[in-house]
N, CA and C of each residue as an Amber inpcrd file, in Angstrom:
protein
   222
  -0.2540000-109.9290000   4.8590000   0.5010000-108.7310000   5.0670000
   1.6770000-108.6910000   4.0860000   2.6020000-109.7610000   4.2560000
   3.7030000-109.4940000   2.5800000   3.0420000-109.8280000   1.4000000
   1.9270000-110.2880000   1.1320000   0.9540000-110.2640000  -0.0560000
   1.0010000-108.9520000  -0.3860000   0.2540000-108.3090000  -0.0160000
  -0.2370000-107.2260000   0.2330000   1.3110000-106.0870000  -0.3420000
   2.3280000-106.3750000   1.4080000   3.5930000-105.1060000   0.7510000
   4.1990000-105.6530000  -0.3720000   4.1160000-106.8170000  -0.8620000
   4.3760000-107.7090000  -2.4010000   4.0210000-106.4020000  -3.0880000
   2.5400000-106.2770000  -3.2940000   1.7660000-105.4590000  -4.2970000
   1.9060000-103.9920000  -3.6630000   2.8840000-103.7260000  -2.9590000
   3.0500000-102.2520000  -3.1440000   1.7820000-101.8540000  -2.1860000
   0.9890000-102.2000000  -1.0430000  -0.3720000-101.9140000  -0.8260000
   0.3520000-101.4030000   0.6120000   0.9630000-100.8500000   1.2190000
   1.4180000-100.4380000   2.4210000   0.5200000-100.3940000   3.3070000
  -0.7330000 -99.5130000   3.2180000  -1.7230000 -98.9790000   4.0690000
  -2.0540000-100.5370000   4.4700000  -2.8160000-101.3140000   3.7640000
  -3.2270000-102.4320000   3.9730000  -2.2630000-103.5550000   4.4700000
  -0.9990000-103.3690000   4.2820000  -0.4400000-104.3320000   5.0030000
  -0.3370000-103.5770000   6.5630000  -0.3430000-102.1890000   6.0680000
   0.0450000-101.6130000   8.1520000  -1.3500000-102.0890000   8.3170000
  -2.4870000-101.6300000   7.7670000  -3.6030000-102.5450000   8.2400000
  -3.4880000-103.5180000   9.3420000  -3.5200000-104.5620000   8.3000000
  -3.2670000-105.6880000   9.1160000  -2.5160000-105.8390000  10.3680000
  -0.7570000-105.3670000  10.3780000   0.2730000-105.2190000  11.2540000
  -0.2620000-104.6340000  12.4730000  -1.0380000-103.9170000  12.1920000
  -1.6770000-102.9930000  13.4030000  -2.6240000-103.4770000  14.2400000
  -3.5630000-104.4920000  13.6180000  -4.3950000-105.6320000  14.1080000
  -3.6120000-106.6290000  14.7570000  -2.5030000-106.7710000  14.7710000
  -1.7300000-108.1660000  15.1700000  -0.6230000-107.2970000  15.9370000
  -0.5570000-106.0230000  16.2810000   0.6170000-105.6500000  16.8960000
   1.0180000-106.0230000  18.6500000  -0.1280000-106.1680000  19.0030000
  -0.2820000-106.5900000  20.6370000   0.2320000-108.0580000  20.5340000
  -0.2450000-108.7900000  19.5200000   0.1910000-110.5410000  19.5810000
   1.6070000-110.1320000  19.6750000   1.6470000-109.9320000  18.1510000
   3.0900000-109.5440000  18.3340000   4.3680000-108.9060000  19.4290000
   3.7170000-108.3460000  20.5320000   4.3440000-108.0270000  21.3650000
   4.5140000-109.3690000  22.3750000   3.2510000-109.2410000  22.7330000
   2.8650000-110.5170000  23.7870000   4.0590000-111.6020000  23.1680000
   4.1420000-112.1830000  22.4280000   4.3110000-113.2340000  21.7480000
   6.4030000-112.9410000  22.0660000   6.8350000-111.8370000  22.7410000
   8.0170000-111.8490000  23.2860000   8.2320000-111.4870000  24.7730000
   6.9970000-111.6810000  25.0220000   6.6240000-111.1380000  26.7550000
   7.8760000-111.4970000  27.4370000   8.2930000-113.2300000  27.3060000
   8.8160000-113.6600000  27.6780000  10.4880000-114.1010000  27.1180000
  11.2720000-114.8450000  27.2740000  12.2770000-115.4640000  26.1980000
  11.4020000-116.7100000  25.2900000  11.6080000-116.3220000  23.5410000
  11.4730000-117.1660000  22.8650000  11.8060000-118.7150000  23.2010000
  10.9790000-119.5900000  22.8090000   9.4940000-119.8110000  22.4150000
   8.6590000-120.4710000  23.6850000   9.2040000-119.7440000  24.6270000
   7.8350000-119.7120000  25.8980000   6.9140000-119.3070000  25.5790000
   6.2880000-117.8620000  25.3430000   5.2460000-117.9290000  25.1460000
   4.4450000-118.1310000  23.7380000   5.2340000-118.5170000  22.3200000
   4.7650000-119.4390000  21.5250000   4.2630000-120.5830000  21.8790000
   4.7170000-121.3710000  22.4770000   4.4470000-122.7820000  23.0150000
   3.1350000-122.6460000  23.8140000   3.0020000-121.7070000  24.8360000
   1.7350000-120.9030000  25.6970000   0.8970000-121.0030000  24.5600000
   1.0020000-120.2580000  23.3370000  -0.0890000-119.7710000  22.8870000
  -0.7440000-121.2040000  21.7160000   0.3850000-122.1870000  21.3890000
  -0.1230000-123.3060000  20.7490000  -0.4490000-124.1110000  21.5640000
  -0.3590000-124.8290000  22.3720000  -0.9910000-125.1650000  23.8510000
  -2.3500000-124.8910000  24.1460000  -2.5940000-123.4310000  24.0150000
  -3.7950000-122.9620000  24.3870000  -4.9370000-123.4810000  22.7390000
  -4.7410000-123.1590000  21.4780000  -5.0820000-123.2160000  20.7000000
  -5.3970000-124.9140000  20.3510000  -4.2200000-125.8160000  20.8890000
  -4.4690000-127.0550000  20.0600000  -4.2410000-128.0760000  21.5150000
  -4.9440000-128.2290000  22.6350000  -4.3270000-128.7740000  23.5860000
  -3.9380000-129.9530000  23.1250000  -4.5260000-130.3340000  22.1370000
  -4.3260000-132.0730000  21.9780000  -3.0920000-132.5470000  21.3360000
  -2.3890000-131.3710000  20.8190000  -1.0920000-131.5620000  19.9890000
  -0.3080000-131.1810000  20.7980000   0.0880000-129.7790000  21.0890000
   0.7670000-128.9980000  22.0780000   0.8700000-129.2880000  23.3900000
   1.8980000-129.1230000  24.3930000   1.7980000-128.4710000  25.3220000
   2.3820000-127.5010000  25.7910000   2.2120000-126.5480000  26.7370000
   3.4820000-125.4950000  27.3020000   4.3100000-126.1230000  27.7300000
   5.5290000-126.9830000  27.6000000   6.3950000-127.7780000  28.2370000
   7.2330000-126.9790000  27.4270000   8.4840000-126.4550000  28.5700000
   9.5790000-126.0250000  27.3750000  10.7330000-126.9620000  28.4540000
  12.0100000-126.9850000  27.4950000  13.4080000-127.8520000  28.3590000
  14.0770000-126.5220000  29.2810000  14.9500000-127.1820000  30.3270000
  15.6410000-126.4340000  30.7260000  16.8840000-125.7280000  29.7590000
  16.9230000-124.3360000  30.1640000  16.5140000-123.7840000  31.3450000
  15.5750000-122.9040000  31.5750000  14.7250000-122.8220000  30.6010000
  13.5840000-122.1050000  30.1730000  12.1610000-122.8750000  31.3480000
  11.3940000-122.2150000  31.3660000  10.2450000-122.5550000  32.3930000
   9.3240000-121.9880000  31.7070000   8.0110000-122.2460000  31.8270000
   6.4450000-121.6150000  31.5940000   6.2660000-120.4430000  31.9370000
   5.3640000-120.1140000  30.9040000   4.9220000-118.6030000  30.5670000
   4.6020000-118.2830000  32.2240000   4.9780000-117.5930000  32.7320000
   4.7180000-116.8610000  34.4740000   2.5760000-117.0040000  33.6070000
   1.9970000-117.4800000  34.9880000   0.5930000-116.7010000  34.8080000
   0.3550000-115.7470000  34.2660000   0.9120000-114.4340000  35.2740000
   0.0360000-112.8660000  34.6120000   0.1200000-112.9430000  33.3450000
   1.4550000-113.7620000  32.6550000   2.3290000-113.3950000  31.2730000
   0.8340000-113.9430000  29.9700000   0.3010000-115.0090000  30.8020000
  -0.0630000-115.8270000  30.1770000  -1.7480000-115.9140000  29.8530000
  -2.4600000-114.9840000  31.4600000  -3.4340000-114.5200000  30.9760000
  -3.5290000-113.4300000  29.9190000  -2.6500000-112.5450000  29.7350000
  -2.2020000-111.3750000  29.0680000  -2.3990000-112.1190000  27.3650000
  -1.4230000-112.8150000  27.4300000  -1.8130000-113.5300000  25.8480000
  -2.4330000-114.0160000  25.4580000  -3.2540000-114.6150000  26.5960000
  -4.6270000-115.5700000  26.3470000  -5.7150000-114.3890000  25.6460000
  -5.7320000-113.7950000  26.5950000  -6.6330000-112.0110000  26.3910000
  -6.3630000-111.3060000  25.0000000  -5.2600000-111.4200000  24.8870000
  -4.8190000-110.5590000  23.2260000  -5.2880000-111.6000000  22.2850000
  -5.2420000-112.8120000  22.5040000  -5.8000000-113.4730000  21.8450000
  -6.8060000-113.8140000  21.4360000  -7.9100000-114.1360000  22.1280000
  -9.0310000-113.3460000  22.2130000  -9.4590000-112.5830000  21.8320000
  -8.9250000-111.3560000  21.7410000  -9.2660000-110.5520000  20.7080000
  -9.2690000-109.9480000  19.5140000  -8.5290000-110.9340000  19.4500000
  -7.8730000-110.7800000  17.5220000  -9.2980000-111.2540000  16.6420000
């Protein structure tokens, strides 16, 4: 996508932006980086986990099927 608005290609970078706009939402469902952590967790269990420090807590469920789902469909 800044490749792209690099070369002046707008359409194609909204392209893209527009394909990723739901992550992008999802991805502040919550307070930063809860549901980042959710979504690398889900992607790499073996590295990650959803563990965040206080006073922050885990992505709520609904929050979390929601991103799982957008994810999914990218």
């Amino acid at each position: 996508m800044v490749r792209l608005m690099n070369k002046g290609d707008i359409v194609g970078a909204q392209r893209i932006a527009l394909r990723f706009n739901q992550l992008f939402n999802d991805l502040f469902i919550e307070s930063n980086p809860v549901p980042v952590k959710a979504a690398l967790a889900a992607m790499y269990p073996d590295v990650f986990t959803p563990d965040v420090r206080l006073p922050l807590c885990r992505l709520l469920e609904p929050n979390r099927a929601q991103l799982l789902t957008t994810m999914q469909q990218i």
